[in-house]
C-alpha positions as CSV (number, residue, x, y, z in Angstrom):
1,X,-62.2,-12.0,2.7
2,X,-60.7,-8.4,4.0
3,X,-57.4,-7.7,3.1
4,X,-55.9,-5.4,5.7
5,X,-52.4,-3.7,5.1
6,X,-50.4,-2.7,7.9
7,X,-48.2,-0.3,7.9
8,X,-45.3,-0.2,11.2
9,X,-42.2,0.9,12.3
10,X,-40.0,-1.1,10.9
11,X,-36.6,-2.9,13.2
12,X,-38.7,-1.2,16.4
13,X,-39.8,-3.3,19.1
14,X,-42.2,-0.8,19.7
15,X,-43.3,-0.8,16.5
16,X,-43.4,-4.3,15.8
17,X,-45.3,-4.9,19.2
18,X,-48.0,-2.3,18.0
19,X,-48.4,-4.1,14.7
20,X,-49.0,-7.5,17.0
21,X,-51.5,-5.9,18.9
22,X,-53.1,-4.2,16.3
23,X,-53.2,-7.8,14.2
24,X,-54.8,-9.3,17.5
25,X,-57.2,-7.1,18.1
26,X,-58.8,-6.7,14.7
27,X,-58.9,-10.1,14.3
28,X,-60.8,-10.8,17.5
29,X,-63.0,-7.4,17.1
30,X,-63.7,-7.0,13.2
31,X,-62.5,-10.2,11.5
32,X,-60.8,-13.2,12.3
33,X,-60.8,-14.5,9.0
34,X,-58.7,-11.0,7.5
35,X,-56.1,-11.5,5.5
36,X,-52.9,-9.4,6.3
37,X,-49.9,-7.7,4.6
38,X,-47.2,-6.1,6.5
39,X,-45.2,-3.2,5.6
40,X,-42.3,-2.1,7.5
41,X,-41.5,1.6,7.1
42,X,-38.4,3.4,7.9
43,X,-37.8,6.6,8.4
44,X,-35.7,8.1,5.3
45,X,-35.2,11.8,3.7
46,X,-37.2,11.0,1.1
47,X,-41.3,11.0,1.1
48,X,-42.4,7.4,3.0
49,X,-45.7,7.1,1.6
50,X,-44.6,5.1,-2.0
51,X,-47.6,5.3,-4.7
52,X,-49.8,2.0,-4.1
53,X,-48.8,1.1,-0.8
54,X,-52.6,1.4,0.2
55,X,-53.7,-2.1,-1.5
56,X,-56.2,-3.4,1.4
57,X,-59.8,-3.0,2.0
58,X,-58.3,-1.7,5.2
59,X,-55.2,0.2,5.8
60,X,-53.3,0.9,8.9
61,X,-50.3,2.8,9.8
62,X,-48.9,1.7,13.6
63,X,-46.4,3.8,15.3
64,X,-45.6,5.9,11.9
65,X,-46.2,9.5,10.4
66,X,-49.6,10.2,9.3
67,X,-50.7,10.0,5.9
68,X,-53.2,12.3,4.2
69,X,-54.5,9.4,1.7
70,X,-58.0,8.6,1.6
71,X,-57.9,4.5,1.6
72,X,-56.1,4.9,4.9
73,X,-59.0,3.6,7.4
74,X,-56.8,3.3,11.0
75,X,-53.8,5.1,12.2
76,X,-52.4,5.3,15.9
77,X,-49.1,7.0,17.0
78,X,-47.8,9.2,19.7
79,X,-44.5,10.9,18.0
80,X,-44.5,15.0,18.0
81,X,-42.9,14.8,14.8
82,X,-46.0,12.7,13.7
83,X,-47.3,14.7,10.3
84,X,-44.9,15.4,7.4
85,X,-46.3,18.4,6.8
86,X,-48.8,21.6,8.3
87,X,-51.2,20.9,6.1
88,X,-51.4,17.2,7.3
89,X,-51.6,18.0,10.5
90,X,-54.3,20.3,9.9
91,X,-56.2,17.9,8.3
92,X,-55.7,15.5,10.9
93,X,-56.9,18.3,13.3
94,X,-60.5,19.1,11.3
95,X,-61.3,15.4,10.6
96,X,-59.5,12.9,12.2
97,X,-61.5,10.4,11.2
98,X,-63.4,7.8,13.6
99,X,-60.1,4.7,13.7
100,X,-57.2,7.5,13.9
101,X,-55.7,7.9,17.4
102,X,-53.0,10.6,17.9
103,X,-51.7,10.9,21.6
104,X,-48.1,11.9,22.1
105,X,-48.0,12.0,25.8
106,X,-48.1,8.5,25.6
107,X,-44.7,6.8,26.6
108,X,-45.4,3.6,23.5
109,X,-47.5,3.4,20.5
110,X,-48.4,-0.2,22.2
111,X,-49.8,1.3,25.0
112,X,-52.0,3.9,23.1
113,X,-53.4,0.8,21.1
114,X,-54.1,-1.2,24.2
115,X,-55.6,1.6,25.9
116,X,-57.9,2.7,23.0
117,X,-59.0,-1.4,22.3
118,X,-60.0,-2.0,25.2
119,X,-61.6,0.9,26.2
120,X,-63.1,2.1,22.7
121,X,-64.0,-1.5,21.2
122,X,-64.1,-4.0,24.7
123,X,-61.1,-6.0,23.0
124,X,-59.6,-7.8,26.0
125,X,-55.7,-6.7,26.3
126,X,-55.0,-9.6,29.7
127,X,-53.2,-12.1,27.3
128,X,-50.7,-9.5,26.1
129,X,-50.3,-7.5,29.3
130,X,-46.5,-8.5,29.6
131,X,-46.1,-7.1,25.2
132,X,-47.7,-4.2,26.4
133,X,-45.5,-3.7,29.5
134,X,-42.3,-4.2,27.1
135,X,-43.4,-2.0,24.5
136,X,-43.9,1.2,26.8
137,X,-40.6,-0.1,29.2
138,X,-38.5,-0.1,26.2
139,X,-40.1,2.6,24.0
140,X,-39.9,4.8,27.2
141,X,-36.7,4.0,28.0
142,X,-37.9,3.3,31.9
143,X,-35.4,0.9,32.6
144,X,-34.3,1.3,36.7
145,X,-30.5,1.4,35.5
146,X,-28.1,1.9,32.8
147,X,-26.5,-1.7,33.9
148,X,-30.3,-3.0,33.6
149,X,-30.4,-1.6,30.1
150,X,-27.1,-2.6,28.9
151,X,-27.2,-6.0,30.4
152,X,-29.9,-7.9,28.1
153,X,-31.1,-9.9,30.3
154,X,-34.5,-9.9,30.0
155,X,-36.9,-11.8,26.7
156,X,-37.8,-8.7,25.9
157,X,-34.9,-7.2,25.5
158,X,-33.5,-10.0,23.5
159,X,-36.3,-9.8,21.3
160,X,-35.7,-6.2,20.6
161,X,-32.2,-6.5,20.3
162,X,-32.7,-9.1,17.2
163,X,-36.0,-6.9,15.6
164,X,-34.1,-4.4,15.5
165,X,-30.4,-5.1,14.4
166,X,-30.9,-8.3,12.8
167,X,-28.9,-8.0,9.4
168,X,-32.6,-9.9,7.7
169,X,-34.5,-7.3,6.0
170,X,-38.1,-8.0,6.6
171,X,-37.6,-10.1,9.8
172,X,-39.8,-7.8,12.2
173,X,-43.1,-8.6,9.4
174,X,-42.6,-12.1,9.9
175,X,-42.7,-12.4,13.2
176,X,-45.7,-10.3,14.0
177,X,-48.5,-13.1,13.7
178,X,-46.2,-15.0,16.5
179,X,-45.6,-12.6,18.7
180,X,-49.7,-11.6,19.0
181,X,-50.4,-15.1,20.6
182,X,-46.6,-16.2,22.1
183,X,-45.5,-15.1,25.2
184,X,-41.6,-13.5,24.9
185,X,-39.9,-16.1,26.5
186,X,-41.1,-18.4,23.4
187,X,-40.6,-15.6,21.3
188,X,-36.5,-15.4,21.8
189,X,-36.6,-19.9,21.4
190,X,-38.0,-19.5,17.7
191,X,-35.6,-20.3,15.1
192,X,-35.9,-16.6,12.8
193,X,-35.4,-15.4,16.5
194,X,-32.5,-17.3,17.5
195,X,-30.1,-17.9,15.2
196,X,-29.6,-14.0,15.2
197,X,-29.5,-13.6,18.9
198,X,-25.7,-15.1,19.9
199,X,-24.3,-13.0,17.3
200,X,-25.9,-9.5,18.2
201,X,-25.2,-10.0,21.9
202,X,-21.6,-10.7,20.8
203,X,-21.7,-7.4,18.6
204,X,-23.3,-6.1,21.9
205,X,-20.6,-6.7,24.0
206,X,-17.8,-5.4,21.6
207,X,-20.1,-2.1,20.6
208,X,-19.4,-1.1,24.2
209,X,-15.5,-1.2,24.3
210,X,-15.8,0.9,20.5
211,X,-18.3,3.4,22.0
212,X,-15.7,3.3,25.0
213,X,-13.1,4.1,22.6
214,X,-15.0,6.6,20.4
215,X,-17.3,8.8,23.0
216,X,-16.3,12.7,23.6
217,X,-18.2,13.4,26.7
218,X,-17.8,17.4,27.8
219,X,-20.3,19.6,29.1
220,X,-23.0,17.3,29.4
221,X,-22.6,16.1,26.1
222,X,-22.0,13.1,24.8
223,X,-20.5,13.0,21.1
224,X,-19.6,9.6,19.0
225,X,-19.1,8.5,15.1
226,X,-19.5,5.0,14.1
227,X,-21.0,6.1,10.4
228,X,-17.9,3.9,9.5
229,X,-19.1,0.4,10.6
230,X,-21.7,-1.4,10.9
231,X,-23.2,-0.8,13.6
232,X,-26.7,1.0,13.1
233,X,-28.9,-0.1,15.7
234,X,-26.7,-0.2,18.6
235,X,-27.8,-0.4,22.5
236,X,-28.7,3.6,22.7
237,X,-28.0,2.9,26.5
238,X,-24.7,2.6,26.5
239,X,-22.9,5.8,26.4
240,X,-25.0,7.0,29.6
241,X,-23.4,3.7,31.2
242,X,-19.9,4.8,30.0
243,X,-20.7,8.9,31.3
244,X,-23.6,8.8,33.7
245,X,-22.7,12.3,33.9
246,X,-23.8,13.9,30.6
247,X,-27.4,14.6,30.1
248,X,-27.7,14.6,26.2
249,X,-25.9,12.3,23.5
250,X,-25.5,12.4,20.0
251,X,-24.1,10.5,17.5
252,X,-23.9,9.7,13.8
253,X,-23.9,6.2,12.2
254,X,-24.7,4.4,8.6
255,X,-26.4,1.9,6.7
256,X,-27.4,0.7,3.4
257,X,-31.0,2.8,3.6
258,X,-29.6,6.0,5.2
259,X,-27.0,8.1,7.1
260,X,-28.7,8.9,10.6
261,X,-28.0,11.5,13.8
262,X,-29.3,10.6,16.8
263,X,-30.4,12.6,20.4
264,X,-30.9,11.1,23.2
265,X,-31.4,12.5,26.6
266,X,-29.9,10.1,29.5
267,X,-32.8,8.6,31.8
268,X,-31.3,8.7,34.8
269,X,-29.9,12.1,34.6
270,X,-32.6,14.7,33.6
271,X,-32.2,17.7,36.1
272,X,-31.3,19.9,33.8
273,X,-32.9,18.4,30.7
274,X,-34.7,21.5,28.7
275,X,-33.7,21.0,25.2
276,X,-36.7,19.7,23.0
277,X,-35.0,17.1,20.7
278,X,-37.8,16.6,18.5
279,X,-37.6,20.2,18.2
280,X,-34.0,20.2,17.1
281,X,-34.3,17.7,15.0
282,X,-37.3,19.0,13.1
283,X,-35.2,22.0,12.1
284,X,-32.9,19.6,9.8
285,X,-35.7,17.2,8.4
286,X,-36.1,15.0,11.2
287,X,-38.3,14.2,14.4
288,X,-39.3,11.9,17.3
289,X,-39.9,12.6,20.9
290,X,-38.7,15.4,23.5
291,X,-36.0,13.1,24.9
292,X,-34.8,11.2,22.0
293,X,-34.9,11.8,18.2
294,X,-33.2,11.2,15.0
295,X,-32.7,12.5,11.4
296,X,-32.5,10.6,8.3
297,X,-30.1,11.5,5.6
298,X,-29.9,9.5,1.7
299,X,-27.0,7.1,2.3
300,X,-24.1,9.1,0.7
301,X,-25.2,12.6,2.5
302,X,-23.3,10.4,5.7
303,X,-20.5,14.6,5.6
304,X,-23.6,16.4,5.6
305,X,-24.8,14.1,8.9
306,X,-21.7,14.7,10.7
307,X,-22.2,18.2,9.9
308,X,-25.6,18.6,11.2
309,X,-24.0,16.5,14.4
310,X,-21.6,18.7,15.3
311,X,-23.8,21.9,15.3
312,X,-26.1,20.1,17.6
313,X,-23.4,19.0,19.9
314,X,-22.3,22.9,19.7
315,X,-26.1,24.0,20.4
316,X,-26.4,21.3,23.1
317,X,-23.2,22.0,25.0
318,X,-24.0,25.6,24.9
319,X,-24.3,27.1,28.5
C-alpha cells in the first residue's frame, strides 16, 4: 500500500479544498487504495519544514512554500512569496521536477490543481466543479459585494468560516476525505462542521461592532488592533464594509502559534491600488499575494508586530 503525506494550508478554505482535490484525484488517477496522512502547516517565523515530516512513499505540499527536500514527489501553489529562500527558488527554476506546478497568476491553489488534473492526467474535475468555484471565489476574494462577503450566507462560506476559526486544532485534516466526495451543503450539516458553526457566526456578528469600534480609516488606509482578543481569523471583509472608501487595510492580531500583520487591498475599490503587498511584506519576513498578505511573528514578538504595522500603515498612507 502507498502512503502519501499531504502537506496543506492549514485553517484555509483554500487550502483545505486543494488538499480534497488533490486526495480525489490521486486516488482516482494513481491509487485508490493509498493510504493518507495530512499535515496542516501554518505559516510561522520559524523554518516550516520540521525534520521527518516527509514519511510517505509520496509527498505533497498543496497551497504551501516550496520545499527543497528530495522525498517531496508533488507540489502545487500560486503564492509570490512561494520559496523561502533564492536558492529554492532557483532550484525550483532548473528542475522543477515532472508533479511540481508553480503558477501565481492563478486566483486559487484549487483551481491550479483542477486545471493541471484534468488537463495533464484526464482526471475528471465535473463532480467538484461547485469546490472548485468556492476555492478561487473565496481565495480571490471575488465576491460581487462587501454585504455578500460579510453576510455568510452561502455553504461555502460557512464552511470556510468554521475551517478556519474553529478553536479544534486539526479540524481542517479531518474533514478533507468528506469534503472530496460531499457536496457543501452536506458539508456545513456534519456534526465536526456544525457544532462550531452557531458560535463563530455569533463571534461574526459581534467582530463587526469591535472592528467598528477599533478601525482608524485615513487616507485610504485602514488601521485596527485586536492582538488583544481572540479573534485571529476574523471576516477580512469587514473593514471595507465599515470604510468602502479606503483601498488598503492592515491590522495586527494574536494567537497561541503566532502574532500576525495583515494587508489587504479592498475588492471593490482598486483605482488606485499600486502597492505590491507581498512585496511589503517580504521585506519583514513575510509573504502572500499582491493584494493581500501577512507576516508571522513567534507569539510574544506581538510589540514588534504592532511595530512593523504601523510603519506599513505610514508607507501605505503615504501620498
Amino acid at each position: 500500500m502507498i502512503k502519501v503525506r499531504l502537506c496543506f494550508h492549514d485553517r484555509c478554505f483554500d487550502g483545505t479544498a486543494s488538499a480534497a482535490l488533490f486526495y480525489r484525484f490521486y486516488r482516482e488517477r494513481f491509487d485508490a487504495g493509498a493510504e493518507f496522512g495530512f499535515t496542516g502547516m501554518t505559516h510561522r517565523a520559524a523554518q516550516p519544514w520540521e525534520p521527518g515530516i516527509f514519511d510517505g512513499d509520496e509527498n505533497a505540499i498543496v497551497d504551501f512554500k516550496f520545499s527543497n527536500s528530495p522525498k517531496v514527489t508533488w507540489w502545487f501553489d500560486h503564492h509570490q512569496s512561494a520559496f523561502l529562500t533564492p536558492a529554492d527558488a532557483e532550484q525550483f527554476r532548473k528542475n522543477p521536477g515532472p508533479h511540481m506546478f508553480y503558477e501565481p497568476d492563478y486566483k486559487s491553489c484549487t483551481k491550479l490543481i483542477a486545471t493541471v488534473a484534468k488537463e495533464n492526467f484526464g482526471f475528471d474535475t465535473k463532480p467538484l466543479e461547485d469546490l472548485i468555484h468556492w476555492g478561487d471565489i473565496i481565495d480571490g476574494a471575488q465576491y460581487p459585494t462587501a454585504e455578500f462577503a460579510v453576510g455568510m450566507a452561502e455553504p461555502a462560506m460557512q464552511l470556510a468560516l468554521v475551517i478556519e476559526a474553529a478553536p479544534e486544532n486539526g479540524l481542517p485534516a479531518r474533514l478533507i476525505p468528506q469534503l472530496a466526495y460531499l457536496p457543501l451543503g452536506e458539508m456545513v450539516k456534519l456534526p465536526p462542521v456544525a457544532r462550531h458553526l452557531e458560535p463563530l457566526l455569533e463571534r461574526h456578528r459581534k467582530s463587526i461592532e469591535i472592528l467598528r469600534e477599533r478601525s482608524e480609516a485615513r487616507d485610504g488606509v485602514i488601521f485596527f488592533d485586536v492582538g488583544d482578543l481572540d479573534l485571529e481569523g476574523y471576516n477580512k471583509f469587514i473593514p471595507y464594509l465599515l470604510h468602502p472608501e479606503s483601498v488598503y487595510s492592515v491590522s495586527v492580531s494574536a494567537s497561541a502559534v503566532r502574532a500576525k500583520v495583515s494587508l489587504g487591498t479592498n475588492p471593490w475599490n482598486q483605482a488606485t491600488a499600486d502597492k505590491n503587498l507581498a512585496s511589503l511584506a517580504e521585506k519583514f519576513g513575510g509573504g502572500g499575494h499582491p493584494r493581500v498578505s501577512a507576516i508571522s511573528f513567534e507569539p510574544g514578538d506581538l510589540p514588534r508586530a504592532r511595530e512593523v504595522a504601523r510603519e506599513l500603515v505610514a508607507t501605505l498612507r503615504k501620498k
